[in-house]
N, C-alpha and C positions, 0 to 999 in steps of 0.2 A: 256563608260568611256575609256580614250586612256592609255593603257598600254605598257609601256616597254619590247619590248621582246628580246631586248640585244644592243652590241655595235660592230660598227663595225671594226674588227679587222685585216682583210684582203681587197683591193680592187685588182681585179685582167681583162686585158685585153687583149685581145687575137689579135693583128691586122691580123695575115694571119689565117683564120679558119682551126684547127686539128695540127696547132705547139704549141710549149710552148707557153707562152703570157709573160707578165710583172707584175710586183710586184708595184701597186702605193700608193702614201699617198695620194692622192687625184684626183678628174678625175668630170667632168661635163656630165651632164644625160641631154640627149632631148628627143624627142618620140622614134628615133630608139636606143635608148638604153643607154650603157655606150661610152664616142664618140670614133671612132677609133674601137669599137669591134667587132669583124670579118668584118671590113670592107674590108678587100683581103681576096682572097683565089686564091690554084690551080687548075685552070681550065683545062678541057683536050680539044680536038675538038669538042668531040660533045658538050661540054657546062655545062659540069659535072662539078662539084667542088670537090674536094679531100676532101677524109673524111675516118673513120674508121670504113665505109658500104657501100653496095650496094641497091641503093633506085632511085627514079625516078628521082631524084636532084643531087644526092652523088656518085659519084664511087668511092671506097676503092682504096686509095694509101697506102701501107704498108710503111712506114720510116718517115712520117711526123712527129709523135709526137718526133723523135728524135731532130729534128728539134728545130727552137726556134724565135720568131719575135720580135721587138720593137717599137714602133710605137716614144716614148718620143714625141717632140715639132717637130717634122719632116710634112712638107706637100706635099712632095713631094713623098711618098712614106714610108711602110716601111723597117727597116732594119730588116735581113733574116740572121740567123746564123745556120751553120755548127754543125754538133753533137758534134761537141770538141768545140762547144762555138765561132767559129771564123766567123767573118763578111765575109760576102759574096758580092764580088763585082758586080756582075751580075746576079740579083733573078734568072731570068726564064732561063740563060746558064745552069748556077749552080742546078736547077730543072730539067731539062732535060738530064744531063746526071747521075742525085742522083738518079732519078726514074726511068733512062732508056727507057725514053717517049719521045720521038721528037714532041707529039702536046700538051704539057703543059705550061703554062706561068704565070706567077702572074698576079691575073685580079684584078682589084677593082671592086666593086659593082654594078651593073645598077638596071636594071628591075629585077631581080631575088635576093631573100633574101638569104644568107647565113648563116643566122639561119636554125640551125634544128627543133626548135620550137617557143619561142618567146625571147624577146630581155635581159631580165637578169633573172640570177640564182643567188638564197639565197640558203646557204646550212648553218646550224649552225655547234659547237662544240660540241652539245649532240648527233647529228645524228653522226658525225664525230667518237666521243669519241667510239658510237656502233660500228660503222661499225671495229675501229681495235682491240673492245673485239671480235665481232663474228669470227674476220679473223686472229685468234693469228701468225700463221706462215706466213702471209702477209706484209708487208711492205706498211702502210699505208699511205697517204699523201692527201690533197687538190688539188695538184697537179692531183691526176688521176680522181677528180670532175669537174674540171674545173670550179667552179665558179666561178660566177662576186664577188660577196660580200660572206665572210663568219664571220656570225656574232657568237661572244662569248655570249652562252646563260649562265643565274645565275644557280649557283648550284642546282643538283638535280631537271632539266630541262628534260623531259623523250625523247629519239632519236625520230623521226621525227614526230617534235612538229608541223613542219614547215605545216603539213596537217592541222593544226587549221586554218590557216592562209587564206584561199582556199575564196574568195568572201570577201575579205578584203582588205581597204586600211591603205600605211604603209608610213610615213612622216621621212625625214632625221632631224635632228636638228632645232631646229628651227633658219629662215634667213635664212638656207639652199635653203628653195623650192621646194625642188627632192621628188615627189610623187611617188610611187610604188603602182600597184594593183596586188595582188595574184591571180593569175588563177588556175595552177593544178602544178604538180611534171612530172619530166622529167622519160622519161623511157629508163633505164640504157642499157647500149649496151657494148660489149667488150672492148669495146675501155677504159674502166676503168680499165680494167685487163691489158692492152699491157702494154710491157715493156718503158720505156722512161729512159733518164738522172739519175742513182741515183735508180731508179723504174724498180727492173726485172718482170719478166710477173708470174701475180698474179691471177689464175681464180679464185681461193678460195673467191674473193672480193663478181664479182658479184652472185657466187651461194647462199652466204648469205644474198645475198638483193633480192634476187629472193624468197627465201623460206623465208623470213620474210617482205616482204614489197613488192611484186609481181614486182619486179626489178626497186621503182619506189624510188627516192629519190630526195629533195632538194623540195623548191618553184620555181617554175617560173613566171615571173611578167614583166606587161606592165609598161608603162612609162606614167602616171598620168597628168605631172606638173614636169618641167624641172626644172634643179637646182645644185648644188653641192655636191657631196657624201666625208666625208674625213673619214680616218682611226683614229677611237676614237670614232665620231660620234653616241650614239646612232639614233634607229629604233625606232618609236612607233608605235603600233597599233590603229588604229579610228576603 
């Protein structure tokens, strides 16, 4: 039987991978994900992409989440804002002298993903709600989850529900079309704790998701069945 297991309250997009993203009311889903979502990132010489680790794909740029992108109705590119919020006329001038790297550039996408895992993140409000009872003296936000979708689950929903979900598929509205399938939960990295816009640097966050949930939070999900996702929209479960 298909259950409701909330509405979605946040959609959120990330055009350059490890800056801010944007805040939408609505946004269209195909197989790579939500569109526009990390489709840039900072790239160094050898091919690395800017991120907040070091891994066989990612080299750690420290200053990016300061950072902040826009992708709106733009095709030509997106727009790359400054820590004080101010448009940047020149991505990759304006990247290489922020990071101090002469072989950085804003790259768009090819052969290589710029996912760290798969193509969208469901995080609810009950996991949310835990995470800033366990981290009192933290400064808690959505903002350092980075979700795509963050759905408002009903009262008295217990924090990460989102593990039921796991070999499950999840339907937007109906006429919508946008299929989601749950695969597994993301595994949490510093980059939750750094500081950003508004957000000082928090480690308290991830050592409570570490000791209660092995640092693992949110669903992650393929892309089913293309379609449109808007903020209001319940989820159901099949």
């Amino acid at each position: 039987m298909a259950e409701i297991i909330g509405v979605i309250e946040q959609l959120w997009r990330y055009p350059v991978k490890s800056t801010g993203g944007e805040r939408l009311d609505s946004v269209e889903v195909d197989a790579r994900g939500l569109a526009g979502d990390r489709l840039y990132a900072v790239r160094d010489g050898h091919g690395k992409f800017g991120s907040g680790k070091n891994t066989r794909r990612f080299r750690r740029m420290d200053g990016l989440l300061r950072l902040s992108s826009r992708l709106g109705h733009r095709l030509d590119g997106p727009e790359l804002f400054d820590p004080l919020g101010r448009p940047v006329a020149d991505p990759t001038a304006f990247l290489r002298a922020y990071l101090q790297r002469e072989d950085v550039e804003l790259a768009r996408e090819d052969a290589v993903s710029h996912f760290d895992q798969l193509p969208v993140s469901v995080l609810t409000t009950a996991t949310l709600d835990w995470v800033a009872e366990a981290a009192l003296s933290a400064v808690v936000d959505v903002r350092r989850f980075r979700p795509n979708i963050l759905l408002r689950t009903p009262p008295g929903t217990p924090p990460f529900v989102e593990d039921d979900w796991f070999g499950h598929h999840a339907r937007g509205a109906a006429g919508s079309g946008a299929r989601l399938v749950f695969v597994r939960s993301s595994e949490r990295c510093a980059m939750t704790t750094a500081a950003q816009p508004g957000l000082p640097h928090a480690p308290e966050i991830l050592k409570a998701v570490a000791q209660a949930h092995d640092t693992r939070l949110d669903a992650l999900a393929e892309v089913a069945a293309p379609g449109r996702l808007t903020v209001g929209d319940t989820l159901t479960l099949d």
